[in-house]
C-alpha positions as protocol buffer text, in pm:
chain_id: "A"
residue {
  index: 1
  type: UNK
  ca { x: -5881 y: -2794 z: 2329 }
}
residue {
  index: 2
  type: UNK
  ca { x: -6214 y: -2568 z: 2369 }
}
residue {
  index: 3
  type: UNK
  ca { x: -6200 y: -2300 z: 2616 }
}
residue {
  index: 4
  type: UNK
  ca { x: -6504 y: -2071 z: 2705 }
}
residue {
  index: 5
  type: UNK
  ca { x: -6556 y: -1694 z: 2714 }
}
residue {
  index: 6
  type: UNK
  ca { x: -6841 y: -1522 z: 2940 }
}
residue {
  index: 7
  type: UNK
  ca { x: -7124 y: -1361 z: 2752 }
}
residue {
  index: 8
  type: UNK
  ca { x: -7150 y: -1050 z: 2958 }
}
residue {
  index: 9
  type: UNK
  ca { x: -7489 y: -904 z: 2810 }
}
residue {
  index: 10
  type: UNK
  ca { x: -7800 y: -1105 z: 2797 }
}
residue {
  index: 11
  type: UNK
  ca { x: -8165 y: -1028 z: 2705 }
}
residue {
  index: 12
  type: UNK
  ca { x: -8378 y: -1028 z: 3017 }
}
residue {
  index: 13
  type: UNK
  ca { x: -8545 y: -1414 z: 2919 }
}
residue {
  index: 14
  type: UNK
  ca { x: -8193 y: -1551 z: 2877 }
}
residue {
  index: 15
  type: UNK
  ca { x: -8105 y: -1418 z: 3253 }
}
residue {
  index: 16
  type: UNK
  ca { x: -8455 y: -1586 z: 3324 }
}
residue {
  index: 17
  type: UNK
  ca { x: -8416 y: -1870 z: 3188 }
}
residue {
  index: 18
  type: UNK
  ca { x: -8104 y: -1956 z: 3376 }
}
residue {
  index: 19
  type: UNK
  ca { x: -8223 y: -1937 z: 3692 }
}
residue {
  index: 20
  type: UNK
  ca { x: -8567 y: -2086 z: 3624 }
}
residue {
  index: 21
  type: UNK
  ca { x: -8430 y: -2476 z: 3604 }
}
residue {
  index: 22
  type: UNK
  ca { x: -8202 y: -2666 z: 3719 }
}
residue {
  index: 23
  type: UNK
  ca { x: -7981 y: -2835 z: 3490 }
}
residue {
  index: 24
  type: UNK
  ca { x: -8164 y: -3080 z: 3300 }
}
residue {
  index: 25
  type: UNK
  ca { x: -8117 y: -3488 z: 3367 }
}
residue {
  index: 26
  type: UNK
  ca { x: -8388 y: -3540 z: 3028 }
}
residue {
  index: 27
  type: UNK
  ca { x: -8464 y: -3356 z: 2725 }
}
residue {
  index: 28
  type: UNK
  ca { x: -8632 y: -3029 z: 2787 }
}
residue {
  index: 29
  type: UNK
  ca { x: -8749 y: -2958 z: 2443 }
}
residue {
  index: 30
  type: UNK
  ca { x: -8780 y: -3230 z: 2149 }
}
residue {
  index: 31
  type: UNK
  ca { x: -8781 y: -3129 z: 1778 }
}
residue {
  index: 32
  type: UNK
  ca { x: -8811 y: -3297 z: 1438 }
}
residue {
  index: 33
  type: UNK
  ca { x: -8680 y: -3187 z: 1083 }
}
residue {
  index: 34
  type: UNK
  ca { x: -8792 y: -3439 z: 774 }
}
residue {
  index: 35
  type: UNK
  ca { x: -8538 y: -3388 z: 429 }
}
residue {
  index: 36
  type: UNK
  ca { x: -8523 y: -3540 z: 124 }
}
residue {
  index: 37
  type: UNK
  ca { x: -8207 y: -3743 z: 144 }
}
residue {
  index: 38
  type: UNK
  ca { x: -8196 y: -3779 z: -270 }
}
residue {
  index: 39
  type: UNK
  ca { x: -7960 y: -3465 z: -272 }
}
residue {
  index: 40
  type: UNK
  ca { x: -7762 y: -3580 z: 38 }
}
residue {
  index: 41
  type: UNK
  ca { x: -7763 y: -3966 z: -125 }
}
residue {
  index: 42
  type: UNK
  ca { x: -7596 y: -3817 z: -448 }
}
residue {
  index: 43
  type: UNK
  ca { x: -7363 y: -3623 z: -249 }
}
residue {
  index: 44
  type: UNK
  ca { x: -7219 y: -3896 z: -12 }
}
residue {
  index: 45
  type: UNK
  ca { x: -7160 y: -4093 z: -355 }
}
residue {
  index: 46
  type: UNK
  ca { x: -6983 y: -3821 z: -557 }
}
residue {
  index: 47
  type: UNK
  ca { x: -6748 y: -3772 z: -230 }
}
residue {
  index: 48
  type: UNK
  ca { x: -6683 y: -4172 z: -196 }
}
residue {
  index: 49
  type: UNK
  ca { x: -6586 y: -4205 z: -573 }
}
residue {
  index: 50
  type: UNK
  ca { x: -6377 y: -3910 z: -555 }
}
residue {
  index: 51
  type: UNK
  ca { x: -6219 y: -3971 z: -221 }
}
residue {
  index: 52
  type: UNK
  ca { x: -6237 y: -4346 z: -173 }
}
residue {
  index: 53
  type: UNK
  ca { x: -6353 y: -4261 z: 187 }
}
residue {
  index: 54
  type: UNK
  ca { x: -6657 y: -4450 z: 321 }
}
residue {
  index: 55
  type: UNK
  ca { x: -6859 y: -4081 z: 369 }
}
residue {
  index: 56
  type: UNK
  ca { x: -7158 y: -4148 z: 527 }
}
residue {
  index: 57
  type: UNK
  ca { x: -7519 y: -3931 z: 562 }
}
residue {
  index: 58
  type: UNK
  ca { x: -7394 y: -3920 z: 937 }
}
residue {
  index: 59
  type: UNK
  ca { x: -7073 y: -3745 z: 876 }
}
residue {
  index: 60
  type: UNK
  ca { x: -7274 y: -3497 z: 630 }
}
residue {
  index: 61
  type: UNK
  ca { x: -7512 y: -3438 z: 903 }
}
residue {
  index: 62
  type: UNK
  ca { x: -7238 y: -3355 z: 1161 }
}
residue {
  index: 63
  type: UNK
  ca { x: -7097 y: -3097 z: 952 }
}
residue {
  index: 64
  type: UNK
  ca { x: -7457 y: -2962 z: 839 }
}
residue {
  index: 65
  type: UNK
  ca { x: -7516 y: -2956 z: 1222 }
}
residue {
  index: 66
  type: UNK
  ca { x: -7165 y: -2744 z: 1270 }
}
residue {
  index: 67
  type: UNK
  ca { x: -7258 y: -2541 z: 976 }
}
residue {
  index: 68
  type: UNK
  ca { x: -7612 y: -2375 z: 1181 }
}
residue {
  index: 69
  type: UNK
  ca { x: -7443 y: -2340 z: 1547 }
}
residue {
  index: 70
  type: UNK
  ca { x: -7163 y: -2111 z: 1329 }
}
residue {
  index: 71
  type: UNK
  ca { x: -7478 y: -1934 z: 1216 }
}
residue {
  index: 72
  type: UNK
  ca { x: -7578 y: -1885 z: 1561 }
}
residue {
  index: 73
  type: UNK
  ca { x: -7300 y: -1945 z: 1796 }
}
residue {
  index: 74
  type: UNK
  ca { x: -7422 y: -1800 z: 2108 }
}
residue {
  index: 75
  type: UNK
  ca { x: -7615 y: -2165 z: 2151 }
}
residue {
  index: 76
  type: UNK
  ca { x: -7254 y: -2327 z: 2184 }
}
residue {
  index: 77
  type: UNK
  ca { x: -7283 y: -2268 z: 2553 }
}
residue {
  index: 78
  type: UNK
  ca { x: -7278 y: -2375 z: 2882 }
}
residue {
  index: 79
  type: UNK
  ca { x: -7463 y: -2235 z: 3222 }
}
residue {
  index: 80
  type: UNK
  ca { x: -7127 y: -2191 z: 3481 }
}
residue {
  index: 81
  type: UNK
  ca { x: -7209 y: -2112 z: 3792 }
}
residue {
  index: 82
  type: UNK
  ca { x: -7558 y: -1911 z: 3688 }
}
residue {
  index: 83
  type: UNK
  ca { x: -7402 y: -1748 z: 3397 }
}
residue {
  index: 84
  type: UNK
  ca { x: -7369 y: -1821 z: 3046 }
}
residue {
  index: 85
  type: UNK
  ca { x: -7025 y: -1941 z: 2890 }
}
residue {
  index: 86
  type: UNK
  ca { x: -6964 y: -1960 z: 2465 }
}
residue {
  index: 87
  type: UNK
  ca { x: -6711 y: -2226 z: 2349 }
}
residue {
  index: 88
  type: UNK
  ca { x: -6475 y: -2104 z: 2157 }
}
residue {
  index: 89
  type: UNK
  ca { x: -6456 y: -2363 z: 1891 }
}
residue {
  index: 90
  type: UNK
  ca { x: -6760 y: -2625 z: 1747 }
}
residue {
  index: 91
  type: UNK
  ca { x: -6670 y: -2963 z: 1804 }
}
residue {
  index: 92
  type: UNK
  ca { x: -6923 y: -3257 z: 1718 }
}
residue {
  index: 93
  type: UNK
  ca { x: -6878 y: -3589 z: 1899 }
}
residue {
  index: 94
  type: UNK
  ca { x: -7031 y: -3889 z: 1708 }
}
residue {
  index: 95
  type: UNK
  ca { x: -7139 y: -4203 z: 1882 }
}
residue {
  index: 96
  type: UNK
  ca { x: -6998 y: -4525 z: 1754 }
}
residue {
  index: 97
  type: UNK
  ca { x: -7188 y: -4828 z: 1839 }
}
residue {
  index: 98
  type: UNK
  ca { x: -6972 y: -5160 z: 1930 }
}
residue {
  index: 99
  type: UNK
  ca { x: -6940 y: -5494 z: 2026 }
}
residue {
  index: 100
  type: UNK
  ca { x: -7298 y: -5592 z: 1812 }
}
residue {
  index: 101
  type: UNK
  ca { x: -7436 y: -5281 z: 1883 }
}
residue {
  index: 102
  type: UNK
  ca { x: -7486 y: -5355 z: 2263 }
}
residue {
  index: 103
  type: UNK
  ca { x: -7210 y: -5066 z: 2386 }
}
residue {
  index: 104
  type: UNK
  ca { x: -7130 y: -4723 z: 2330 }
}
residue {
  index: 105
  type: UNK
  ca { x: -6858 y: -4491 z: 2288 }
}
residue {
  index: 106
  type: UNK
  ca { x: -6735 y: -4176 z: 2068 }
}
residue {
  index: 107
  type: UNK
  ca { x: -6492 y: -3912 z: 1883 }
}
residue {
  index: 108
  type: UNK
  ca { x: -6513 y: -3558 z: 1893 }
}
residue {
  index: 109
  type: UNK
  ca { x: -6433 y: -3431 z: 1594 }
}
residue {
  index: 110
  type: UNK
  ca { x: -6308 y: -3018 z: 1670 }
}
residue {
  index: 111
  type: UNK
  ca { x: -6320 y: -2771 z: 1491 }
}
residue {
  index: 112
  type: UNK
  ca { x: -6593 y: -2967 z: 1254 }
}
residue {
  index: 113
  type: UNK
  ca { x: -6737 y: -2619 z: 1111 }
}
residue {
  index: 114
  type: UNK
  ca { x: -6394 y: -2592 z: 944 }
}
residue {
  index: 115
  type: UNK
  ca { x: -6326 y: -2926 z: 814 }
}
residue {
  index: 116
  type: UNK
  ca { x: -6403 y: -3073 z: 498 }
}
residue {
  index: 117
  type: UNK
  ca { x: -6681 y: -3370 z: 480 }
}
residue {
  index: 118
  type: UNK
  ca { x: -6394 y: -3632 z: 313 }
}
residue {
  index: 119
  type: UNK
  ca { x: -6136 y: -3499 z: 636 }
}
residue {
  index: 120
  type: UNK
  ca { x: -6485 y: -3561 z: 904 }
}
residue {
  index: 121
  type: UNK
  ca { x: -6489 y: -3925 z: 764 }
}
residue {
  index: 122
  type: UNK
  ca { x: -6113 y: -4008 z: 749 }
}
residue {
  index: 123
  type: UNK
  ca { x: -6078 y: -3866 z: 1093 }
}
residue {
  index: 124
  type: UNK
  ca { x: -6407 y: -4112 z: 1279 }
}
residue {
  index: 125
  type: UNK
  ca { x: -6255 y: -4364 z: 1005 }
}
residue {
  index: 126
  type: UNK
  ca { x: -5961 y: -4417 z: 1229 }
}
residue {
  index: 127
  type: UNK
  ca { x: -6117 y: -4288 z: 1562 }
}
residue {
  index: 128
  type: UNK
  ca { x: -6404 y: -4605 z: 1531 }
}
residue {
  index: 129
  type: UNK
  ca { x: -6141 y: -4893 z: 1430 }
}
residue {
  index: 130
  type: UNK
  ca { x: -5963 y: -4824 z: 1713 }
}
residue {
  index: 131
  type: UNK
  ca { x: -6256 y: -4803 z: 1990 }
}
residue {
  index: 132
  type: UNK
  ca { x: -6378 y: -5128 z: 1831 }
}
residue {
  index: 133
  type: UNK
  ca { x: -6050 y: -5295 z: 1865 }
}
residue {
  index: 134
  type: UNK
  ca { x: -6063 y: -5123 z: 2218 }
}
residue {
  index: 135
  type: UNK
  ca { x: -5813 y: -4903 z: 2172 }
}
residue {
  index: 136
  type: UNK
  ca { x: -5751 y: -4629 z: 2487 }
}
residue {
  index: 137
  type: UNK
  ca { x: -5928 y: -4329 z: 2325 }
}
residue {
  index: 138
  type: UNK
  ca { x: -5997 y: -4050 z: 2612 }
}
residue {
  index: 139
  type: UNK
  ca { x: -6393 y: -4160 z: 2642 }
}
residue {
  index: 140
  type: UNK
  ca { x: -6256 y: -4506 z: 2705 }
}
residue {
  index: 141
  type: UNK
  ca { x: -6022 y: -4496 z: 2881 }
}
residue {
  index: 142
  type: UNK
  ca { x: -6271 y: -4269 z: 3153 }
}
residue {
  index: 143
  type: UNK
  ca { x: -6587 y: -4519 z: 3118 }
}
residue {
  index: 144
  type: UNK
  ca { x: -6354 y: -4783 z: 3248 }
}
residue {
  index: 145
  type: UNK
  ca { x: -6204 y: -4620 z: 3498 }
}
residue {
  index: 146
  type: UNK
  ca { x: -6533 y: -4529 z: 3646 }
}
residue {
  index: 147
  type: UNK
  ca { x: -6754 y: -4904 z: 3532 }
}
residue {
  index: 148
  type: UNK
  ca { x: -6478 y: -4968 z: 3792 }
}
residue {
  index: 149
  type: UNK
  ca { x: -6626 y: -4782 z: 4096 }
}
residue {
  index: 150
  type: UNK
  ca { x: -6844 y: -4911 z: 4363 }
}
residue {
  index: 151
  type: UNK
  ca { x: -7197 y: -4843 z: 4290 }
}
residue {
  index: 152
  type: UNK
  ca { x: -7234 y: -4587 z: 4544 }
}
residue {
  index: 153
  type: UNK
  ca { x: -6933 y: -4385 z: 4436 }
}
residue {
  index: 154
  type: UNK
  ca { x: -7020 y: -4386 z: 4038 }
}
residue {
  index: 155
  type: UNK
  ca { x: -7272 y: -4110 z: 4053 }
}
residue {
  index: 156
  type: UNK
  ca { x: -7099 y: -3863 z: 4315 }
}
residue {
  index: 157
  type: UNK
  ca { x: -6756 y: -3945 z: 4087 }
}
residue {
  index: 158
  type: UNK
  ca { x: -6928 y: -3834 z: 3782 }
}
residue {
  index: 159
  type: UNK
  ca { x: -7091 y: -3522 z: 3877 }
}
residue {
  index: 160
  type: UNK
  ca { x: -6759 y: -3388 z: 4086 }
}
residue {
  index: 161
  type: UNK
  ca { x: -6590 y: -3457 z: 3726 }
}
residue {
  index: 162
  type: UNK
  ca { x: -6904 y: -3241 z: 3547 }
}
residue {
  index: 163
  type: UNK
  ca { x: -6854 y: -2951 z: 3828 }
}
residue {
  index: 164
  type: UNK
  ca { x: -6446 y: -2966 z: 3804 }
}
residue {
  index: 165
  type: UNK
  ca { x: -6388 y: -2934 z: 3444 }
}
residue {
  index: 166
  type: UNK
  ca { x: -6776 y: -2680 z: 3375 }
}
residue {
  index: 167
  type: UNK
  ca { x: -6800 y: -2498 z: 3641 }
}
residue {
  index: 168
  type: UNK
  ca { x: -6449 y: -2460 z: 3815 }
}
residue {
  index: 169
  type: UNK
  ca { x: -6302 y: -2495 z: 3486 }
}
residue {
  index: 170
  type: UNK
  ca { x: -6031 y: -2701 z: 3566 }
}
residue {
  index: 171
  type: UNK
  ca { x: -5841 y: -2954 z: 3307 }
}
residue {
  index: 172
  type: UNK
  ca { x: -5825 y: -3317 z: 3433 }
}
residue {
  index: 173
  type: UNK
  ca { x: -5725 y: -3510 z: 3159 }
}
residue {
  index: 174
  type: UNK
  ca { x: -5393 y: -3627 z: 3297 }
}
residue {
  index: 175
  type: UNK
  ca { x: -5658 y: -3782 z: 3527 }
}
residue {
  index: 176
  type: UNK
  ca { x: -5787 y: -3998 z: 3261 }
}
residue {
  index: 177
  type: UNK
  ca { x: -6116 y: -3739 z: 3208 }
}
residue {
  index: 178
  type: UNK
  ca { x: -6095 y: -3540 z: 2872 }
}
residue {
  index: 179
  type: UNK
  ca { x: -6175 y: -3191 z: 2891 }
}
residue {
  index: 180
  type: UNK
  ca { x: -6534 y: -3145 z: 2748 }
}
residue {
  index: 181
  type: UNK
  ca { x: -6531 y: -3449 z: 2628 }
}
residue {
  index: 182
  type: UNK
  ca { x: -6819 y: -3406 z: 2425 }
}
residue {
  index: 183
  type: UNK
  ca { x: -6815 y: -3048 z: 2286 }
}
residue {
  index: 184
  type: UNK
  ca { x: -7134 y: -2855 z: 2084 }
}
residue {
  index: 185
  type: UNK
  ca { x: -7333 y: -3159 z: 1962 }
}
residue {
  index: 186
  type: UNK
  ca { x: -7390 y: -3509 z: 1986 }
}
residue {
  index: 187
  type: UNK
  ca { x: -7470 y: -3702 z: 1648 }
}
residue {
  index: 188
  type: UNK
  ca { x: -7585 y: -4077 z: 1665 }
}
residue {
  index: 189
  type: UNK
  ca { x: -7780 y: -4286 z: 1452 }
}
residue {
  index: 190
  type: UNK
  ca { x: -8079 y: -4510 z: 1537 }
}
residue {
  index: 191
  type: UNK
  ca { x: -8074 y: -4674 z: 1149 }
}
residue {
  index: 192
  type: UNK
  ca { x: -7911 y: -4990 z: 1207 }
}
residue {
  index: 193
  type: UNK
  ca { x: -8132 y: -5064 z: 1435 }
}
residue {
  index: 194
  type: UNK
  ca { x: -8417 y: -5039 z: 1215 }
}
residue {
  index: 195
  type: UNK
  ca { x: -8604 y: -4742 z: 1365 }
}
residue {
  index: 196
  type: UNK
  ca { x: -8649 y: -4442 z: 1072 }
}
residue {
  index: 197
  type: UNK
  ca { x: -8706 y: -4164 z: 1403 }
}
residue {
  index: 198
  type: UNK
  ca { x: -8638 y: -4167 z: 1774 }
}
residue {
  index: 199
  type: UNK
  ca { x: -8507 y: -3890 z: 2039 }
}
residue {
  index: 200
  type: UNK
  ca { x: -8198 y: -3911 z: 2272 }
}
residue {
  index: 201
  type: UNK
  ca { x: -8143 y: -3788 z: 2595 }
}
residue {
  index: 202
  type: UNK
  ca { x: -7905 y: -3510 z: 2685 }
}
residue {
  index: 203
  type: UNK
  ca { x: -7595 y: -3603 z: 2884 }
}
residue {
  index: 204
  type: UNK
  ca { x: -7628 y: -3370 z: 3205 }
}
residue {
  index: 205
  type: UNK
  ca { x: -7241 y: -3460 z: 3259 }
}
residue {
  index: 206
  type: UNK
  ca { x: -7104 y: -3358 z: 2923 }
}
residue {
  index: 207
  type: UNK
  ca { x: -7301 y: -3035 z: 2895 }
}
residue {
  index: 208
  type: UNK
  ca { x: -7356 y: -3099 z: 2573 }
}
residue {
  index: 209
  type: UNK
  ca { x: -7667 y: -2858 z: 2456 }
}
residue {
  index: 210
  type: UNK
  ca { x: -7782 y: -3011 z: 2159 }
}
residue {
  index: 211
  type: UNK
  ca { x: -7831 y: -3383 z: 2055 }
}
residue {
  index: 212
  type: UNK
  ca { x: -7956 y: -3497 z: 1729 }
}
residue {
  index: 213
  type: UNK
  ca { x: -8060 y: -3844 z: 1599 }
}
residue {
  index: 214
  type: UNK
  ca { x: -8106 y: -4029 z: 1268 }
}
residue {
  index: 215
  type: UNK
  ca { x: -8346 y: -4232 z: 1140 }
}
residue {
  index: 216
  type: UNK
  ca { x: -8326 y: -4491 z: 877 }
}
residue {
  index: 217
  type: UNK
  ca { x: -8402 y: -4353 z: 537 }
}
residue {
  index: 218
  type: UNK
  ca { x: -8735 y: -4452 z: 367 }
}
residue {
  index: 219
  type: UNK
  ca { x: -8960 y: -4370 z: 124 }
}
residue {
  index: 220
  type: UNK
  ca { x: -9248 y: -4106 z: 208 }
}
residue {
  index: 221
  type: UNK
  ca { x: -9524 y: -3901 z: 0 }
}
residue {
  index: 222
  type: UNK
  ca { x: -9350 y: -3569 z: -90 }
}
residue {
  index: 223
  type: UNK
  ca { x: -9482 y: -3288 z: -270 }
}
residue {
  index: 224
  type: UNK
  ca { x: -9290 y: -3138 z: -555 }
}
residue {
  index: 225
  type: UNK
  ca { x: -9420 y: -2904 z: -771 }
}
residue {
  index: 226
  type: UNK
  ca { x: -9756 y: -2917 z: -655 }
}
residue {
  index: 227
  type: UNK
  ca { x: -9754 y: -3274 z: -749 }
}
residue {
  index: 228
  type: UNK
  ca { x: -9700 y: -3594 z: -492 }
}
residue {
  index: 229
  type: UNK
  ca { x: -9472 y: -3812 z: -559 }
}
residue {
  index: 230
  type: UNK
  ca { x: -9253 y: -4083 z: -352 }
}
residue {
  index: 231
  type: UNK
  ca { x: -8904 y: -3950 z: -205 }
}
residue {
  index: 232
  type: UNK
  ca { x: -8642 y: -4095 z: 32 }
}
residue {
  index: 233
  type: UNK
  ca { x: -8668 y: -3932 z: 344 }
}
residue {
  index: 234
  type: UNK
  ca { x: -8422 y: -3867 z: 678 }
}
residue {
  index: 235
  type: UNK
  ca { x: -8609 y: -3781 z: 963 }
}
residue {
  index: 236
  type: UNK
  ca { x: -8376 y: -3632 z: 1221 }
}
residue {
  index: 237
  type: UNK
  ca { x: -8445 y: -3579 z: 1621 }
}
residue {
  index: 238
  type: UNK
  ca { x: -8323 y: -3331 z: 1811 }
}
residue {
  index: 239
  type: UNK
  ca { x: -8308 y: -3261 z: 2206 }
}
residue {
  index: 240
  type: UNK
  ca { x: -8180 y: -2928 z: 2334 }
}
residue {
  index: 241
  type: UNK
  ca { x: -8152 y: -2742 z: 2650 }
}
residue {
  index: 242
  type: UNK
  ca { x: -8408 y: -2462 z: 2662 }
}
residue {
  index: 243
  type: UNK
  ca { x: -8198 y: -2295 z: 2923 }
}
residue {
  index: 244
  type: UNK
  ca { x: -7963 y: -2220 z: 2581 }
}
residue {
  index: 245
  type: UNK
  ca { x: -8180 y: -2251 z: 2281 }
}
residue {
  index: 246
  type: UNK
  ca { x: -8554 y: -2085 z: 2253 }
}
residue {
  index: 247
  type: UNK
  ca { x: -8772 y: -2117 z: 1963 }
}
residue {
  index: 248
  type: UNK
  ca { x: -8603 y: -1848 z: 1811 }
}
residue {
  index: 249
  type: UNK
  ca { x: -8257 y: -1969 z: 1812 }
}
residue {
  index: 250
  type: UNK
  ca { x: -8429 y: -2343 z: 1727 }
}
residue {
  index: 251
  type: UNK
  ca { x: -8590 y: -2188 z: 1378 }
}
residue {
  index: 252
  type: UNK
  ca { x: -8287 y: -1981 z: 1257 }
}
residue {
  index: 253
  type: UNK
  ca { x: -8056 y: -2267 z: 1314 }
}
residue {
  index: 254
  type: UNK
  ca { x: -8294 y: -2550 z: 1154 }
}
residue {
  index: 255
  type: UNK
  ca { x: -8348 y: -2298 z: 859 }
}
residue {
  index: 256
  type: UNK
  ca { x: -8001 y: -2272 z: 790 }
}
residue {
  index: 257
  type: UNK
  ca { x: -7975 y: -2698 z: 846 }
}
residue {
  index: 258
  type: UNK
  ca { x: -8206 y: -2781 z: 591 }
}
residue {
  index: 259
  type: UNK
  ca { x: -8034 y: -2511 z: 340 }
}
residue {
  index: 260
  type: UNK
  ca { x: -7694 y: -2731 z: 413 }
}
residue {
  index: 261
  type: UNK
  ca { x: -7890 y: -3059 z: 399 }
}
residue {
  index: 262
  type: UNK
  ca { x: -8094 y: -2943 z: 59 }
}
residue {
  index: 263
  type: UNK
  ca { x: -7761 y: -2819 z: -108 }
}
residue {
  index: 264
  type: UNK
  ca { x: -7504 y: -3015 z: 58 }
}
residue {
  index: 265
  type: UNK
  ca { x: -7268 y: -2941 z: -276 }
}
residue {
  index: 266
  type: UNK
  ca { x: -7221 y: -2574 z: -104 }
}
residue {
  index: 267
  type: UNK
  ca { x: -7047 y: -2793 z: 139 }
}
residue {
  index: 268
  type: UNK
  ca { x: -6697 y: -2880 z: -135 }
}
């Protein structure tokens, strides 16, 4: 389970910056990073012959992703009460579309900087047969119990579990809500539904401060050795919550993203 620590010393903007907004209910800053998914393509098929694991470009981006917030980890925060709080662990949770696509639910995966890319898809493996077959996995087993609530009650319900568990801290999952449910990132893919880019919201009640989304790969001009030439191509979204990441912390941590994503072998 991920606890948080206080950062005692900020920089002047960061103590700025938290008291400038309110938390945000949509994206505050949108970004988009374009890689050649031949190298990640050849990777994801080495692992599946090797493994026998259905490895995905997905589970390589979640671990990519888990890679660059270990680079910079003071972005794996949350605001508490006006000050800033680091997680002490990087957990991804992946959305899982079901039921034709038309629902939504998820696994965190912790610890996700430290696991292997075969032990990422073994582990969602599982996790996604058994919210398809509607299994009670925490995220579950809390959507229902609050689809359940009277209209009026649903939003009030939802943000008195967000202050609880962020900013009093306070573990209610033998109340049916799991404790930061939905950790450092969210990962989820726009492909099967045709669309190569597109941005998600951030989830104000999850605190989550970084989402990113995947397009379908296609085929797009490239330049490679001066010459151009048709490559596959990922185009990848990301919203984040400016309140925690700046244009600084955005660059290091999409530099050392597209290093993962270019040389995924580094990865085992």
């Amino acid at each position: 389970m991920s606890r948080f620590h206080r950062v005692a010393k900020l920089p002047a903007w960061r103590l700025m910056a938290l008291h400038s907004w309110k938390p945000p209910s949509d994206p505050t800053v949108y970004g988009v990073i374009e890689v050649d998914a031949g190298p990640i393509q050849s990777y994801v098929a080495g692992l599946r012959e090797k493994s026998g694991v259905k490895v995905t470009l997905t589970h390589v981006v979640g671990k990519a992703v888990a890679v660059a917030i270990a680079a910079r980890p003071e972005v794996n925060a949350i605001v508490r009460r006006g000050r800033l709080y680091v997680r002490d662990s990087i957990d991804i949770f992946f959305q899982v579309a079901f039921e034709g696509g038309e629902n939504l639910a998820g696994a965190k995966v912790d610890n996700a900087d430290t696991k292997h890319v075969i032990e990422i898809a073994r582990e969602l493996s599982e996790r996604s047969e058994r919210i398809r077959k509607h299994k009670d996995l925490p995220t579950q087993k809390s959507a229902r119990t609050l689809s359940r609530l009277p209209p009026g009650l649903l939003r009030f319900a939802m943000r008195a579990g967000e202050v609880l568990t962020y900013d009093l801290d306070l573990d209610l999952s033998r109340f049916g809500v799991p404790y930061d449910a939905f950790g450092s990132c969210m990962v989820t893919s726009v492909a099967n539904f045709g669309l190569s880019v597109g941005h998600a919201p951030l989830f104000p009640p999850g605190r989550v401060p970084l989402v990113l989304t995947l397009g379908s790969v296609r085929d797009a001009p490239a330049v490679v050795d001066g010459r151009v030439v048709v490559r596959p191509t990922l185009t990848i979204g990301a919203s984040f919550d400016h309140r925690l990441v700046d244009g600084y912390h955005a660059g290091m941590m999409a530099k050392r993203f597209r290093e993962v994503l270019e040389n995924p072998s580094t990865l085992g």
